[in-house]
C-alpha positions in Angstrom: 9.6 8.5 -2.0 6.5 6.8 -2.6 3.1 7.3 -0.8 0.1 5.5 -1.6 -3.8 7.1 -2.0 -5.3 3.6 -2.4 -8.3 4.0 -4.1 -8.5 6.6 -7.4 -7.7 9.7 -6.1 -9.5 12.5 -8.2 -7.9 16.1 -6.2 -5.1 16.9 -4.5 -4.2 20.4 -2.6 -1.7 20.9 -0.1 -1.9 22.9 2.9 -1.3 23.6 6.5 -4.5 21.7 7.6 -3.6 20.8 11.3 -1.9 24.4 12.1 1.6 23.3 13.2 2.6 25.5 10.3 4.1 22.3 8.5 2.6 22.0 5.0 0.2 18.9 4.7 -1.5 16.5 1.6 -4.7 15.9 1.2 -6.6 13.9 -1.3 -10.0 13.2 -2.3 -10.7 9.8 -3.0 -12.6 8.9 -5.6 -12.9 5.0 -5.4 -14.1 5.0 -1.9 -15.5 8.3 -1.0 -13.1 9.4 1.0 -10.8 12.3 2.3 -6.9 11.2 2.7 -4.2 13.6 4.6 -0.3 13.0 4.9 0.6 15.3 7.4 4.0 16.7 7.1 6.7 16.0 9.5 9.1 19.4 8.6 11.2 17.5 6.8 10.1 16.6 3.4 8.7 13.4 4.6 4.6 12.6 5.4 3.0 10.4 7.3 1.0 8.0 5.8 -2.6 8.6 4.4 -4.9 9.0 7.1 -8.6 8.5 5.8 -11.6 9.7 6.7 -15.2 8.8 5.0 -17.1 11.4 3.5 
């Protein structure tokens, strides 16, 4: 599977970042200056990026 940062992402950590206890993605986004997040649905899969500006 496939999921796209759009613009130049520089970082990526993964974490539990909405505490559903389901690991997320986040990125930092170089290109744009901004923050992405996939959250994770429990099953392997992720939503797609959700950004927000920085």
């Amino acid at each position: 599977m496939t999921y796209s940062t759009d613009s130049s992402p520089w970082a990526i950590a993964v974490g539990d970042f909405n505490n559903d206890t389901i690991l997320d993605i986040v990125t930092a986004n170089h290109g744009n200056d901004t923050v992405g997040i996939f959250l994770g649905w429990g099953s392997g899969s992720f939503s797609s990026q959700k950004q927000f500006s920085t």
